[in-house]
N, C-alpha and C positions, 0 to 999 in steps of 0.2 A: 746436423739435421734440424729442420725445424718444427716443431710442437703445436697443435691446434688442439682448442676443444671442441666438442658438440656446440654447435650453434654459432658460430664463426660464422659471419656474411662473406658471401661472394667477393666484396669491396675488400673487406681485411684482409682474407687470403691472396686477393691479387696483388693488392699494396705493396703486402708481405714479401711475395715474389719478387716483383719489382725493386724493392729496395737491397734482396740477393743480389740481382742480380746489377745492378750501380754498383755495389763496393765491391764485386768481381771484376767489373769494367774495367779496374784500374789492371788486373794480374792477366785479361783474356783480350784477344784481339776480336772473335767472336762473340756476337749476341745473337743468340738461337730464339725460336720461337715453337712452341708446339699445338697442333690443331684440335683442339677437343670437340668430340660431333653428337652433341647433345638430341638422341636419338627419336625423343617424342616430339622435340622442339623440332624436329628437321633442321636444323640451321648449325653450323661451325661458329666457334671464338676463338681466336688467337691469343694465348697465352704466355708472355713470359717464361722459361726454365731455367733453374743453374741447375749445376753438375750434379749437384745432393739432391733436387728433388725437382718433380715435376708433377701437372695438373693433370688429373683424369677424369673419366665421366664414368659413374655408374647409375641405372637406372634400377631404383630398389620398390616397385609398386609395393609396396604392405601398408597395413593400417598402422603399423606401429615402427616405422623406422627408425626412430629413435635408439630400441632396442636394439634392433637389427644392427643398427652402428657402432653401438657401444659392446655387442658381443662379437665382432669384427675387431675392435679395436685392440680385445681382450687376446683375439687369437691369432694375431700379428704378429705376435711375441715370439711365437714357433722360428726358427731358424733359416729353413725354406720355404717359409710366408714370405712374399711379398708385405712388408711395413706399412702398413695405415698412417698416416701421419695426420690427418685432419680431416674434417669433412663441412660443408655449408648446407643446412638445412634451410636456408631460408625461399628456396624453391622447389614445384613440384617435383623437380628430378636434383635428388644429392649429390653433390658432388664432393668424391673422395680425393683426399689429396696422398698421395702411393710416395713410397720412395723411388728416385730414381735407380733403375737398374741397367747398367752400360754396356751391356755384351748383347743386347737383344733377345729375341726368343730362341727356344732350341729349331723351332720350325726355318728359320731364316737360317741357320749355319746347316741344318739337314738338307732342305729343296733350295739352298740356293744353286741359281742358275750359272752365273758364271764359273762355280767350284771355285772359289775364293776359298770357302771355310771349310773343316773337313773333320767328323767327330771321331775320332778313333774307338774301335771295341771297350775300352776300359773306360772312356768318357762316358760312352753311351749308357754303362752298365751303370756307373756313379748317378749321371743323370737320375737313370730309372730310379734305383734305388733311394736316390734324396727326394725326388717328387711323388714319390710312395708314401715314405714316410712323412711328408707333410700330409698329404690326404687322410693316412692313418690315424695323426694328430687331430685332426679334424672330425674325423669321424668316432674314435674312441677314449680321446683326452679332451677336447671342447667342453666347454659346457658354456650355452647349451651345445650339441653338436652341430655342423653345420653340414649340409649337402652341396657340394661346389655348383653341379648340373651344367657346367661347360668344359671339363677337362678336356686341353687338348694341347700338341705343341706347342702355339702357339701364346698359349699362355702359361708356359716353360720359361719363365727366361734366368739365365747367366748373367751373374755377378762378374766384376774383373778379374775374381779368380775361379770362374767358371760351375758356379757352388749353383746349383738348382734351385729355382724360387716360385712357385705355384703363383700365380695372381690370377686377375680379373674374377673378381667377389661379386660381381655386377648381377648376376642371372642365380647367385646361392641361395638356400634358404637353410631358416634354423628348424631343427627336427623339437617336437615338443617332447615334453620327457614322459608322458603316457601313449607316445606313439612310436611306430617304429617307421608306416607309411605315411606321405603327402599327395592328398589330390588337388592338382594343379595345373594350370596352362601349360602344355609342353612347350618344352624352352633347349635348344641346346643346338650342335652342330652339325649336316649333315658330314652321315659317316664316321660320326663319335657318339651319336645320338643311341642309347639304350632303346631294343626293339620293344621290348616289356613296356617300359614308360611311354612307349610312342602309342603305343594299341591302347593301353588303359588309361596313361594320366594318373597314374599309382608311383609317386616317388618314391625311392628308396634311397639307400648308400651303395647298396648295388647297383645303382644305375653310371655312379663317378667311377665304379668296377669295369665295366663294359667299358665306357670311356678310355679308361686308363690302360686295360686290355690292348685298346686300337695305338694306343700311344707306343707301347711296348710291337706291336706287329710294324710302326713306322721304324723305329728304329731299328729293328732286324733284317727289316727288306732295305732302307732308305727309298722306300716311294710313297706317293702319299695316297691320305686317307680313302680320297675319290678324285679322281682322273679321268676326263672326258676325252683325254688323248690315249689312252689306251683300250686296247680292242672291250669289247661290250663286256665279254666273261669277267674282264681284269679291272673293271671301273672301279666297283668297292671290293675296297683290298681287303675290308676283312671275309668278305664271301670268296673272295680271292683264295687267302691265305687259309680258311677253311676247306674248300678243297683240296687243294695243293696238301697241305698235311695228313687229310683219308690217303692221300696217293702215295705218303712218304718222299714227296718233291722236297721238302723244304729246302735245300742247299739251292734248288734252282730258284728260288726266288730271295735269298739270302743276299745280302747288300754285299756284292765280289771285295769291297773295300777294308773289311772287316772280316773277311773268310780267311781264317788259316789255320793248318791240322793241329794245334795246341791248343783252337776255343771250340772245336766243333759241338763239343759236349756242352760247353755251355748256352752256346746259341740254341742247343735245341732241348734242352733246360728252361732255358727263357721262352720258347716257342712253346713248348706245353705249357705253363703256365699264363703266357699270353689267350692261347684256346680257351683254359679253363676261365679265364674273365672275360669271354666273350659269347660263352654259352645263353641259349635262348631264355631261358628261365634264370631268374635272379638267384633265384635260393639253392642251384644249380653252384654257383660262385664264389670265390673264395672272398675273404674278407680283406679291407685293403689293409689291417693288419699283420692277417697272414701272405698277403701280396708283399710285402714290406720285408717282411721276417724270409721270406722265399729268397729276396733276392741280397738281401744282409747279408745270406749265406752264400750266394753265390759269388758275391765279391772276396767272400772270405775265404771260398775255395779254390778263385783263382788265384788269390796271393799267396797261398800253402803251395800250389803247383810250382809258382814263380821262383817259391824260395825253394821249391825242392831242386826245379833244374839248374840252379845256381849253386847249387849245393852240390849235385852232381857235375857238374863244369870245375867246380873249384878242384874237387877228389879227383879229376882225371886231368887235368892239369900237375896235381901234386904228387900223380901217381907215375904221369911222364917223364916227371922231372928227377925221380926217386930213381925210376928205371936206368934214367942217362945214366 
């Protein structure tokens, strides 16, 4: 990996790249490039990448981003963070430099089109649960704390061994420590976008809750967030999936690929719990601590299950063979 401090130019860090990615030339037949789309500039750069890491854009408007950087860089550290590795301050939009991460987002292996990629029920659960607990990390071990304000698949992505890594820090802010709310330009994506925060412009940590909510309803159904291909009632899934659940449907909109009579209990586990972090009112909502600790356990319950019918397979096999 490679190491940057605050205040690294643009020039350094590309050099830097550059000169990766020469002494790789001799071991790779390809030289990749990646497109960073610097969003106030309106305009693209083409960038250089090796394998270990690659250029990104975050647009961080604050008066003091310096801070904002260095309490970023602080909380990188986390496991299912996404890695900061550098950033260039010497323009009005920072650029972070991220580690690369090789399996993509979970967004791209759930909607992709071709069925290529396929998350099995115990992936999904792993997922949830590791992108939980980063957000947890963020919102109750930080310091200062941070408010992501864009969770969404998409910025899920998989490590080569498929370990959950929260990214895009671009649209976050840090919570001050005599506050608990932020009044600010709403920022975030539709149909992950907190209804609370959209009316008032009142941040919270509950608003990464509702977010993380819709995240947990994608991988339960496998559809997404909002679809203009589906009939009017079914666009947003969580108005969707809120229905659907007064009615006691859930199985009917449950992702068939992942349905079988030894998870049903858990899927509709994760399904109440999904509701509860997508309730109208914030303070309505569970904390993404206890979001975190919900589903810890529920990992934990299904591998007691796992071991138990293994345990009974083994006894009725040795009970067969007792009999012969």
């Amino acid at each position: 990996m490679v190491g940057f401090c605050c205040g690294n130019t643009f020039h350094d860090i590309k050099n830097t790249v550059r000169q990766l990615n020469s002494s790789q030339s001799k071991n790779s037949k390809k030289r990749q490039t990646i497109t960073m789309k610097v969003e106030s500039l309106d305009e693209e750069v083409k960038v250089p990448f090796t394998k270990d890491c690659c250029l990104m854009v975050a647009v961080l408007p604050l008066k003091s981003p310096s801070l904002e950087i260095k309490a970023k860089f602080n909380n990188s550290l986390m496991k299912n963070v996404v890695k900061l590795l550098g950033c260039c301050l010497e323009t009005q939009v920072p650029l972070l430099l991220y580690e690369y991460v090789s399996n993509g987002s979970v967004f791209d292996h759930l909607h992709n089109t071709d069925h290529e990629s396929f998350i099995s029920w115990e992936a999904r659960l792993k997922i949830a649960t590791e992108a939980a607990e980063a957000l947890s990390y963020l919102h109750s071990a930080a310091s200062p704390p941070i408010i992501h304000r864009d969770v969404k698949l998409a910025n899920i992505l998989l490590d080569e061994n498929y370990n959950a890594k929260v990214s895009d820090f671009g649209a976050s802010r840090l919570v001050p420590s005599n506050k608990e709310q932020i009044t600010t330009l709403v920022q975030g994506t539709l149909g992950y976008l907190d209804p609370e925060y959209f009316q008032t412009s009142q941040l919270t940590e509950k608003s990464d809750v509702y977010s993380f909510g819709v995240v947990l309803i994608e991988l339960l159904t496998g559809l997404k967030a909002i679809s203009f291909e589906r009939p009017e009632h079914e666009r947003n899934l969580t108005l969707y999936f809120i229905a659907v659940m007064k009615e006691e449907r859930l199985l009917d909109i449950t992702d068939g690929r992942v349905l079988y009579v030894n998870n049903i209990e858990q899927l509709k586990e994760m399904a109440t719990l999904a509701k509860r972090c997508v309730r109208v009112k914030g303070e309505e909502r569970p904390t993404m601590k206890e979001v975190a600790s919900e589903l810890e356990a529920l990992r934990a319950w299904r591998k007691l299950k796992e071991e138990e019918a293994e345990y009974l397979l083994d006894d009725f096999y040795d009970t067969t063979v007792y009999n012969i």
